[in-house]
C-alpha positions as CSV (number, residue, x, y, z in Angstrom):
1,X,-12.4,-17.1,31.3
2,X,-12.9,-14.3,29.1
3,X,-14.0,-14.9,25.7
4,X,-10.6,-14.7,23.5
5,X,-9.1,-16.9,25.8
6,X,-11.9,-19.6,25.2
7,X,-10.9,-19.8,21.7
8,X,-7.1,-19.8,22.0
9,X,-7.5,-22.9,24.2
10,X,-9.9,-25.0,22.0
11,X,-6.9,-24.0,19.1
12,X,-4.7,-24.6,21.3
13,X,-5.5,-28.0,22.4
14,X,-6.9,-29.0,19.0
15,X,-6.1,-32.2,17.5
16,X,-6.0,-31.7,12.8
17,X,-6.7,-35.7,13.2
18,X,-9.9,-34.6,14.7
19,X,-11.5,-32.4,12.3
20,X,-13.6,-33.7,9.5
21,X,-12.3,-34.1,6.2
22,X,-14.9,-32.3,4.6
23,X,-14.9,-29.3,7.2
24,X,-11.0,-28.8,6.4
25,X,-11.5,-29.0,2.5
26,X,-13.9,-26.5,2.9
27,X,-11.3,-24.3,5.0
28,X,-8.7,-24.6,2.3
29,X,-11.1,-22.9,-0.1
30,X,-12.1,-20.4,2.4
31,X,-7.8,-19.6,3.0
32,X,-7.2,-19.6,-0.9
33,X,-10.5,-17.5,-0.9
34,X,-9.5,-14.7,1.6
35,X,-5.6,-14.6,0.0
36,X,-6.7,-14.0,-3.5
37,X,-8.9,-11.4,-1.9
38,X,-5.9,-10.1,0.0
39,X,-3.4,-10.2,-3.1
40,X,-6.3,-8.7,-5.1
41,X,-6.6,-5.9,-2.6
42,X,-2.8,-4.8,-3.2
43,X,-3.8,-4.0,-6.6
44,X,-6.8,-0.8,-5.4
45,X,-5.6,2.7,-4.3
46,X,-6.7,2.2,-0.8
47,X,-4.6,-0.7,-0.2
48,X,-1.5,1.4,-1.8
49,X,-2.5,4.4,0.6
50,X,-3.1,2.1,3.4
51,X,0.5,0.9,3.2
52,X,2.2,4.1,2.9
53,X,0.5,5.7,5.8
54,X,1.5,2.7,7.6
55,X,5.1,3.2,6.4
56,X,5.1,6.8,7.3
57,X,4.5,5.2,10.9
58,X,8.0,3.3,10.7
59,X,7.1,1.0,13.6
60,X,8.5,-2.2,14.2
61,X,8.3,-5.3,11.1
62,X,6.8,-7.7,13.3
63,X,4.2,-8.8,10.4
64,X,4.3,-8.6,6.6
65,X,1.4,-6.7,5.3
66,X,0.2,-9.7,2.3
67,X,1.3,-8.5,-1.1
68,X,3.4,-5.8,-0.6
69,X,6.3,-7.6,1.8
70,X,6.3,-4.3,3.8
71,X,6.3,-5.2,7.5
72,X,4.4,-3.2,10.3
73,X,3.8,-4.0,14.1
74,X,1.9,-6.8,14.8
75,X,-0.3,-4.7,17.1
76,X,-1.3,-2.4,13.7
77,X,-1.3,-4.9,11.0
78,X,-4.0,-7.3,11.5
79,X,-6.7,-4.2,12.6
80,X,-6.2,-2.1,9.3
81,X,-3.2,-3.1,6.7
82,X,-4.9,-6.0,5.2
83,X,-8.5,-5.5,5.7
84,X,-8.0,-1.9,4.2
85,X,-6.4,-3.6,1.0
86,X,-9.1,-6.1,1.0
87,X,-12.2,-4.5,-0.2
C-alpha cells in the first residue's frame, strides 16, 4: 500500500474518542494557527496575484481559495492558491 493510502486509512478508520485531549487542544491551536496565517496571506500582493492568475484559468469551483471566496479546481487549489497567499 502506497504511502498516501496508509494515511487516508488510519484517518479513515480513526476514532475522535481515541485521541488525547491534550494532542487535540494542541491541534485546535495549530488550525486557528494556519487560518490566521491563511486570512493574513489574503492581505500581501502575492496572494492577490496568485488569485487572479488562478481566475484567469476559469476552471471549475470545486474549492474556495480561504479569504477571498473565489473557487478554483480542487486539483489546483490545495498545491498553489493558499500556500501562495500564505507567506
Amino acid at each position: 500500500m502506497a504511502e498516501t493510502e496508509t494515511v487516508a486509512k488510519y484517518i479513515a478508520e480513526l476514532d475522535y474518542s481515541s485521541i488525547p485531549q491534550k494532542i487535540l487542544e494542541e491541534m485546535k491551536v495549530l488550525l486557528f494557527d494556519y487560518l490566521g496565517v491563511a486570512l493574513g496571506g489574503t492581505r500581501t500582493e502575492s496572494g492577490r496575484i496568485a488569485v487572479q492568475f488562478f481566475q484567469k484559468l476559469r476552471e471549475k469551483g470545486e474549492a474556495t481559495i480561504i479569504g477571498f471566496g473565489y473557487r478554483v479546481s480542487a486539483r489546483v487549489r490545495p498545491l498553489e492558491c493558499d500556500p501562495l497567499s500564505q507567506h
